[in-house]
N, C-alpha and C positions, 0 to 999 in steps of 0.2 A: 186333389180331386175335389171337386164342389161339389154342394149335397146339392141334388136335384130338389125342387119344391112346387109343391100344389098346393098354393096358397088355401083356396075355397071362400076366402075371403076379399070382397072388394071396397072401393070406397070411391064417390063420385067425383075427380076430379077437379067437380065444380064445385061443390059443395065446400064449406068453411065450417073446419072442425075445429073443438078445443082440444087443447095441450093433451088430456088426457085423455080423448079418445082418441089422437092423432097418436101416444103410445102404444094404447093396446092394440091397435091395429099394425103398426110398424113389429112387433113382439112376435104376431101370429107369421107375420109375413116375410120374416128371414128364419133360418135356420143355422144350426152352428155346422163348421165346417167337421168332415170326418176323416182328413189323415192326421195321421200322429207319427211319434220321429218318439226314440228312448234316447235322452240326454245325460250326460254326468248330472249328478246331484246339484254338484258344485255350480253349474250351467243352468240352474233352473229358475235363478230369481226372477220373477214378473211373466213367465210362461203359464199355463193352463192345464193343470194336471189332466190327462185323462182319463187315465185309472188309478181306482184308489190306490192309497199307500197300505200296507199290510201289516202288521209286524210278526214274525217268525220269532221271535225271542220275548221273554220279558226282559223288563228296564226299571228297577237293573236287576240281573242278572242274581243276584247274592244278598241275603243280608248285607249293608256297610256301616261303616259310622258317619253320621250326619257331623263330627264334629271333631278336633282335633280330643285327645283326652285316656281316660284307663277305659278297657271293658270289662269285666265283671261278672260274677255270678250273685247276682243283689243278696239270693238267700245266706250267703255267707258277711255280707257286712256286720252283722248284730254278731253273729259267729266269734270273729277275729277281730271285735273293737273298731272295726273300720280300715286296720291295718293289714296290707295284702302285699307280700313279695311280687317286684315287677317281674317276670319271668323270661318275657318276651317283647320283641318291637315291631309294631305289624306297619310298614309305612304303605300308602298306594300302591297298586299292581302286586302287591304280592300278600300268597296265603300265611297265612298263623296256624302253627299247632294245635290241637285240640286247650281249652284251658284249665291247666292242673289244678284239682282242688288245693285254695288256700293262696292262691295267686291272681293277679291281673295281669293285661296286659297293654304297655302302651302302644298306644294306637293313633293313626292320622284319619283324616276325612277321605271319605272314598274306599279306606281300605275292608276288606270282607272282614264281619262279625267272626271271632274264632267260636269253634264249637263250644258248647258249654257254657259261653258268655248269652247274658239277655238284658244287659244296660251298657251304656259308655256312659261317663263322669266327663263330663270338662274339666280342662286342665286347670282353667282358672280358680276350681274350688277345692282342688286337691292340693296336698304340700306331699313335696319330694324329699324322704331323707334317706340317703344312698341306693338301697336297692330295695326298698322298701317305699309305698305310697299309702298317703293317707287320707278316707275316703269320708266323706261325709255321712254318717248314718242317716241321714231324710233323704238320700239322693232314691228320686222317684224311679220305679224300677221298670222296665222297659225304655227309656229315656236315651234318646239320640244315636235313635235306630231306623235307616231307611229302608224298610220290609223289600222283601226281592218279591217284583211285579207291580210294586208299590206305584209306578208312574205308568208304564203301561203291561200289560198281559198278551202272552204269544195268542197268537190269532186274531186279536183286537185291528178294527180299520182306523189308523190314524192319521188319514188327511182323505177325505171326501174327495172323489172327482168332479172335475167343474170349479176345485180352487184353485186362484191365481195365487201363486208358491209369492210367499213375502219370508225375510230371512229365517225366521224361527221355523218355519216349515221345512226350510233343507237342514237346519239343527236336528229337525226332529227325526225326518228321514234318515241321517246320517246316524243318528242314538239307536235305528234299529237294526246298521248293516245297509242300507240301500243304497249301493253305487249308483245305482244310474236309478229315473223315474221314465213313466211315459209319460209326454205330453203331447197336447194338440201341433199343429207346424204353426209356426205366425199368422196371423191373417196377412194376408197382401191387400195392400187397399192402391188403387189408384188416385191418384189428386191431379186437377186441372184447374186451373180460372182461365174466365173469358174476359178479353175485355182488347181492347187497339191501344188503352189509354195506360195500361202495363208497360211498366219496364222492371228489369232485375237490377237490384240492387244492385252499383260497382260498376254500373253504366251512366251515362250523363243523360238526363232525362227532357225528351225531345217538348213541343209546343204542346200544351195540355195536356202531358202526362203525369203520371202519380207511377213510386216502389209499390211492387205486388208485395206486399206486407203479409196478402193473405196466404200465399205460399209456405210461408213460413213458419206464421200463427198455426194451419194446417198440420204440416209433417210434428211440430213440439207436440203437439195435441197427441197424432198419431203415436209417435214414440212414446210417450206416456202411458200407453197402453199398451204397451207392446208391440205394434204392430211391422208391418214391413211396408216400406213407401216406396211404390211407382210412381216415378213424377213427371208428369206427361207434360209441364211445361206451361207457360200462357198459349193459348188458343186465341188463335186472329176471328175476328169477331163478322165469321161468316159460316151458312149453315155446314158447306162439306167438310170445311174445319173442325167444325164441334164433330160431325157423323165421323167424321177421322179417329180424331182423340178417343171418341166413346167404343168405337171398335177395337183401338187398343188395349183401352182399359178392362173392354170385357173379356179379352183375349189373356192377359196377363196378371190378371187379379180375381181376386172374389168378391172387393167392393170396390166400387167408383162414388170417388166424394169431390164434387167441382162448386166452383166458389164464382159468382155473378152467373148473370144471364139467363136467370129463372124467372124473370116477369116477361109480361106478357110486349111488352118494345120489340119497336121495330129491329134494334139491335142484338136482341135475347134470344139469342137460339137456340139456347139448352133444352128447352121445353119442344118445339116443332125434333129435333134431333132424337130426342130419349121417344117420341111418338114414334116417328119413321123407322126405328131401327128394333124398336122393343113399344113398352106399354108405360103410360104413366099413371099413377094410381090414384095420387094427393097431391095435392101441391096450397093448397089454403087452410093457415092454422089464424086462426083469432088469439093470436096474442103481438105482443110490440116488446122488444124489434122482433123479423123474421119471420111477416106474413105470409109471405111468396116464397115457400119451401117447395122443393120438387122431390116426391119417390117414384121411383119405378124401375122396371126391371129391361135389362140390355140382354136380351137371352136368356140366360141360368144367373145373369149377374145383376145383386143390385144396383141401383144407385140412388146416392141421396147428393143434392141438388142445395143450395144455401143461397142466401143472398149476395152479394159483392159489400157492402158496405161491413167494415171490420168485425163489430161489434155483433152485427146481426149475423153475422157467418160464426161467433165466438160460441151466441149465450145457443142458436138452434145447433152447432154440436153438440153442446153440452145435454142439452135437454133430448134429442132425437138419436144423433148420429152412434153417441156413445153407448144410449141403449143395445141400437142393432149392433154394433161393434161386442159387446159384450156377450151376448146372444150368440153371434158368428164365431165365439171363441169357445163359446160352450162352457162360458160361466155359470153356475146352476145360482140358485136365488135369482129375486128381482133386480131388472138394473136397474129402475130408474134413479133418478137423484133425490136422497134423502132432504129432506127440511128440518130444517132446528129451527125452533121457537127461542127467537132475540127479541129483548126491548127495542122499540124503535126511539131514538135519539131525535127524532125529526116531524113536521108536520105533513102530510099528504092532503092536501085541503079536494085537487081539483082532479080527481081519478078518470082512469081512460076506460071506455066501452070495453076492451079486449082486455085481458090477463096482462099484467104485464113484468117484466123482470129486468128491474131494476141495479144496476151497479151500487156494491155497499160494501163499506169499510167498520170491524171493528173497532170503539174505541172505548176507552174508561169512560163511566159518567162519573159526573160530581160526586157524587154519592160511591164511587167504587168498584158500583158494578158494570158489566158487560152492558153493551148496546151497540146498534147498527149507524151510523153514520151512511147518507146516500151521496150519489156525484152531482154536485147541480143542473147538469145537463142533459137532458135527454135523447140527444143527439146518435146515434145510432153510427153517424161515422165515428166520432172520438175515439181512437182507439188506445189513448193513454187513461181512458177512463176504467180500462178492464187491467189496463197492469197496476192502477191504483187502487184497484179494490179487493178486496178479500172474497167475493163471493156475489151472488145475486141473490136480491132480497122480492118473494113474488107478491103481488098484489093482483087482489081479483078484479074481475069487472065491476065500476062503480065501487070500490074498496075506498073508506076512505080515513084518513091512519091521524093519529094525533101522537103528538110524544109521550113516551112509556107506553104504548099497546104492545103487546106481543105480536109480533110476524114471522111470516116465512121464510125462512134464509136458509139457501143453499152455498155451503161453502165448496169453494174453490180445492182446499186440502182435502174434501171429501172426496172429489172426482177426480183427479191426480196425483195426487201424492200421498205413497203408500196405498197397502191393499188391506183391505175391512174381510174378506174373504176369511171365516176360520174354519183350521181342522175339525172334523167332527169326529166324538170318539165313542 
């Protein structure tokens, strides 16, 4: 089910906005989706919790020993010289007798504290002579004991709704009893490009054509986020074509994300199509690449619009599309893309009017430390320029960088790989 939305908010399609009011406006103007499905635990990595996780028990459950070793009752060390008959053997999963005055008992990691004991010894500092152990008189008393509740407390929330489950989060669920979790259902995103000059890879490529690359580039993206991919195919670059595919896509998805045909050419017909059928909202951001972005709505469904050229279809996912994508999944926190402050390796002498985000590569400097390395090109088709680099480095309008300034760099690992999302407790 798609969440219905009234936006309240508009924005002039004419008008040329920057990066960051082209986010906050895209933020207000999607909403996350509202079915949710209960999965195995085991089923939940890179899904969207939808409600919190709870814990019904404490963790753990019992005094244990942190350690392999004797347990003890400390006020008898000074007692009995330090020497204590071993009495018992407590190893994991199983309980110990109460502990008889004038005795220890050995013990392994994990196993429950016996009554009466309030320290464990490591082994390493005890000496064993037959059934007798001898105990170090300074051994600090409470020592290498992990308190029951110590990690979490019954009743306690320990995973926030709205995170995206990375492994240690079905660890955790699992530490409290939680077979299954709820989460959100996938987002369904649909994908299209436009273009006659497309062909699919594994086909022999006709007079002026070019591999739709960006097919591809798209769904990796997608699956990276978890999403579900309708793949509507290349579209022949004619208007009832595009008004086709967009009607599918609004029919079987909750977004539509399509690649060329959003400027204003005689060939471009994403833009006159998302008008006739639905509304366009935006489509001019002041930055490079990825002027000529298109949002608007197909009914109940978004869509976001990108350029055709590789790169600019790359860095405006990243910057746009992943937002609402996160949003629609009902990730809580901010999406946007974080920046880290890198030394810049390079000169920036002749800065562009617009924002702009640049391909960059960490490397050593002389000196050892971290710095950005950029791609000499600024070419917006290149699209070996983006699998060479590590991330995009922004530069403002009229920005202009000398070697060793600190910059903005958005890494690649940040927006893909692995989830920053953490349990809140």
């Amino acid at each position: 089910m798609k969440a219905s939305h009234d936006c309240g908010s508009t924005a002039d399609p004419r008008q040329t906005l920057t990066k960051e009011d082209a986010i906050n406006f895209l933020l207000v103007w999607v909403d996350p989706i509202t079915d949710t499905e209960r999965v195995p635990t085991a089923a939940g990595y890179g899904r969207v919790l939808a409600s919190a996780v709870t814990s019904t028990i404490d963790v753990p459950g019992w005094d244990n020993s942190a350690m392999d070793g004797y347990a003890i009752r400390h006020a008898e060390l000074a007692v009995h010289g330090g020497r204590l008959r071993v009495a018992q053997r407590i190893p994991a999963g199983r309980v110990g007798a109460a502990l008889e005055p004038g005795t220890a008992a050995r013990i392994f990691t994990g196993a429950p504290v016996p009554a009466g004991a309030d320290t464990v010894v490591i082994q390493e500092v005890c000496a064993r002579a037959g059934e007798t152990v001898i105990v170090p008189l300074d051994a600090k008393v409470g020592a290498n004991i992990r308190r029951a509740g110590e990690d979490i407390h019954s009743g306690v929330e320990v995973i926030a709704a709205g995170t995206r489950l990375a492994p240690q989060h079905l660890g955790l669920a699992a530490s409290i009893g939680a077979a299954e979790i709820c989460v959100h259902r996938r987002l369904r995103v649909a994908i299209l490009a436009s273009g006659d000059e497309l062909a699919t890879p594994g086909e022999p490529l006709g007079p002026g054509q070019i591999y739709n690359s960006n097919r591809y580039t798209l769904i990796g993206l997608l699956q990276s986020l978890g999403c579900e991919v309708v793949d509507l195919g290349i579209v022949a670059d004619t208007l009832d074509a595009t008004m086709d595919a967009l009607r599918i896509g609004a029919r079987e998805a909750d977004l539509i994300v399509a690649s060329g045909g959003v400027s204003v050419g005689e060939e471009d017909h994403l833009k006159p199509a998302v008008e006739r059928l639905g509304t366009l909202d935006l489509w001019n951001i002041a930055m490079r690449p990825g002027k000529p972005v298109a949002f608007g709505r197909i009914g109940e469904t978004p869509f976001f619009g990108s350029p055709g050229n590789p790169v600019s279809l790359f860095v405006t996912f990243c910057l746009f599309a992943r937002p609402i994508i996160l949003k629609m999944q009902g990730i809580h926190g901010d999406p946007r893309p974080r920046a880290l402050k890198i030394r810049a390796g390079f000169d920036w002498p002749k800065p562009d009017q617009r924002t702009e985000f640049h391909r960059a590569r960490l490397e050593t400097g002389e000196d050892g430390q971290t710095e950005l390395t950029v791609y000499p090109s600024r070419s917006s088709a290149v699209l070996s320029s983006v699998a060479w680099a590590d991330g995009l480095v922004e530069i403002a309008p009229g920005q202009r960088i000398q070697r060793g300034d600190e910059v903005d760099f958005i890494p690649f690992a940040n927006l893909f790989q692995g989830f920053t999302q953490e349990a809140s407790r």
